[in-house]
N, C-alpha and C positions, 0 to 999 in steps of 0.2 A: 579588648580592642588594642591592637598594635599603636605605635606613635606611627608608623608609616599611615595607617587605616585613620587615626583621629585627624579630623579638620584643622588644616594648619593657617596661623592669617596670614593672611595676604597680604596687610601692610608690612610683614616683617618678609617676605620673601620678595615685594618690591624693592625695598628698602636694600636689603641686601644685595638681590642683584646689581642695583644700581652702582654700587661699591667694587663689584669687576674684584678685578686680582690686589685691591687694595683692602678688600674683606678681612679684619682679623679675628682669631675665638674671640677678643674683647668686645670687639663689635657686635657678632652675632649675638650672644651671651645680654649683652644689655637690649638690644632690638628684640630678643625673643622675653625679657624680663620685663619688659616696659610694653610690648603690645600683644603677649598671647597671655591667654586668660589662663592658665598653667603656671606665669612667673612668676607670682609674686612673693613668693618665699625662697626663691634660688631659681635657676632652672634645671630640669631633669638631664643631666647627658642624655640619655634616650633618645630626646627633644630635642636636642643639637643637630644629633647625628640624623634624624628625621627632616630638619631641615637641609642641613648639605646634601640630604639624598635628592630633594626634590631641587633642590638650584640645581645640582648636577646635572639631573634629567632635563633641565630647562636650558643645557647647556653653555651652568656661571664655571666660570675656574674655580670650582672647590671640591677638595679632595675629602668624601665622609670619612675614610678611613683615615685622617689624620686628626678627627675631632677628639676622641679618646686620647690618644696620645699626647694633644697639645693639652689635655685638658689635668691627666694625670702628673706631666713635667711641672708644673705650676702651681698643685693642688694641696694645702698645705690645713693642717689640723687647726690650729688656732682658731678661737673664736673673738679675737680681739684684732686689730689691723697689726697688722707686720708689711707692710705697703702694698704698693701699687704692681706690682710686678706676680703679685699671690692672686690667686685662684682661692676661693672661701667653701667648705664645705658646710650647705646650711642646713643638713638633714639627707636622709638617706638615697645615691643618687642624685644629689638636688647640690650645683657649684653655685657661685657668684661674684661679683669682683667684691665686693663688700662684708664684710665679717658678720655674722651669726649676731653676734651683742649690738651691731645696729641696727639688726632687725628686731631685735628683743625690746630693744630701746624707744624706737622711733615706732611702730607698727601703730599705725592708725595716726598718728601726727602729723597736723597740719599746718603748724606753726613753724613758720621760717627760724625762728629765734631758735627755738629747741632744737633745730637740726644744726647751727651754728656752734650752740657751745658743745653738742655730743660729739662733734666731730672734733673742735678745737680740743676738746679737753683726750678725746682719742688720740689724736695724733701727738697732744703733747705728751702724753701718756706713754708712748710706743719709742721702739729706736728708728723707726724708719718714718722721714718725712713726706714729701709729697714736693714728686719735679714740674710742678706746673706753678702758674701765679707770678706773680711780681719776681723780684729777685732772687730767682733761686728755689733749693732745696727750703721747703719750711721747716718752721722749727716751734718750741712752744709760745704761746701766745702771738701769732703770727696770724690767727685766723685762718680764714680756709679760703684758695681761688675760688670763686665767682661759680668758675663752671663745674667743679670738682662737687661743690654743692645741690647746684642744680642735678647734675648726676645721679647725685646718692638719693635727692629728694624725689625725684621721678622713679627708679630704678628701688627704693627702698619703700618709699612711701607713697607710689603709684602719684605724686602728683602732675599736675598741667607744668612742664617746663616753662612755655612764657607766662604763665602766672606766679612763679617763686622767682624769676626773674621782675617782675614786675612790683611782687612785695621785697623784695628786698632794698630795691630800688624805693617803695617807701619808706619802710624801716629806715633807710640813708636819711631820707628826709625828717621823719619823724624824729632825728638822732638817735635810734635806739641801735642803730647798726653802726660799725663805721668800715671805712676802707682805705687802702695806702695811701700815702700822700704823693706816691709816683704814677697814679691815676691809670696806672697800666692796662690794658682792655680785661687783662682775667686777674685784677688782681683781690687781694685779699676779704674778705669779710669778717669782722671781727664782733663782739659784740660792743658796743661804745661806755667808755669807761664807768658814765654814771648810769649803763642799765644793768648793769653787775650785780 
């Protein structure tokens, strides 16, 4: 069976449309990762290109024939972060915004915490930081924005977004989490010194 032939969801071709000419491959890539039952290990190009075909037909502004191309310009071997700007090869056919070894890492986890320090200790790990969060470029020990988390935690580990938003926001309380002191709306998450 074709990807144009297989059942494509509809929350992610709502979803998409509604995004108009402000659609990016980042965007589709995690909408088709996070709600078609095909994503959870990467998604297939195939699968991309399957979807621009049918926004197309439904007459969105998206060009199929530039899903390949945006997809190969960006698509980088590493299985480790080299930032935000890569494309993740997770298996054959299969991209992601997210490196192979967070899927290795994290798959099936559903602990806010664990996804904190895999990422902190990744990113501190790596030359390339992350332009979102409080102040800037992060750097090590900086912990992770808010939402860059949430991201990876839905997108890697299939969770409920406003529920990791929601335990984190306990963790805050419980102290086992902490966060900047510039209270910034996406800022950091870090793990809190004495849950180390």
């Amino acid at each position: 069976m074709s990807e144009q032939e297989r059942e494509l969801s509809t929350h992610v071709l709502e979803e998409a449309g509604q995004r108009g000419e402000t659609l990016l491959i980042d965007d589709l890539i995690e909408l088709v990762a996070r709600y078609d039952d095909d994503g959870r290990d990467g998604v297939r190009v195939d699968r991309l290109v399957a979807y621009a075909e049918r926004l197309a037909e439904g007459g969105h502004p998206v060009d199929p024939d530039s899903i390949r191309p945006a997809v190969d310009d960006r698509l980088v071997d590493d299985t480790t972060w080299v930032g935000e700007d890569a494309l993740y090869a997770t298996g054959e056919g299969r991209v992601s915004l997210f490196p192979q070894s967070w899927y290795d890492e994290l798959a099936g986890e559903r602990d806010v915490r664990r996804y904190v320090e895999v990422l902190t200790t990744a990113i501190a790990d790596s030359d390339a930081g992350l332009q979102r969060g409080g102040a800037g470029e992060q750097k090590a020990g900086d912990g992770v924005p808010q939402s860059f988390l949430i991201d990876v935690a839905a997108v890697v580990g299939g969770l409920d977004r406003e529920a990791v938003r929601g335990e984190v926001e306990q963790l805050r309380v419980e102290g086992v989490l902490a966060e900047d002191a510039d209270q910034h709306p996406d800022g950091n998450v870090r793990l809190a010194e004495d849950a180390r």
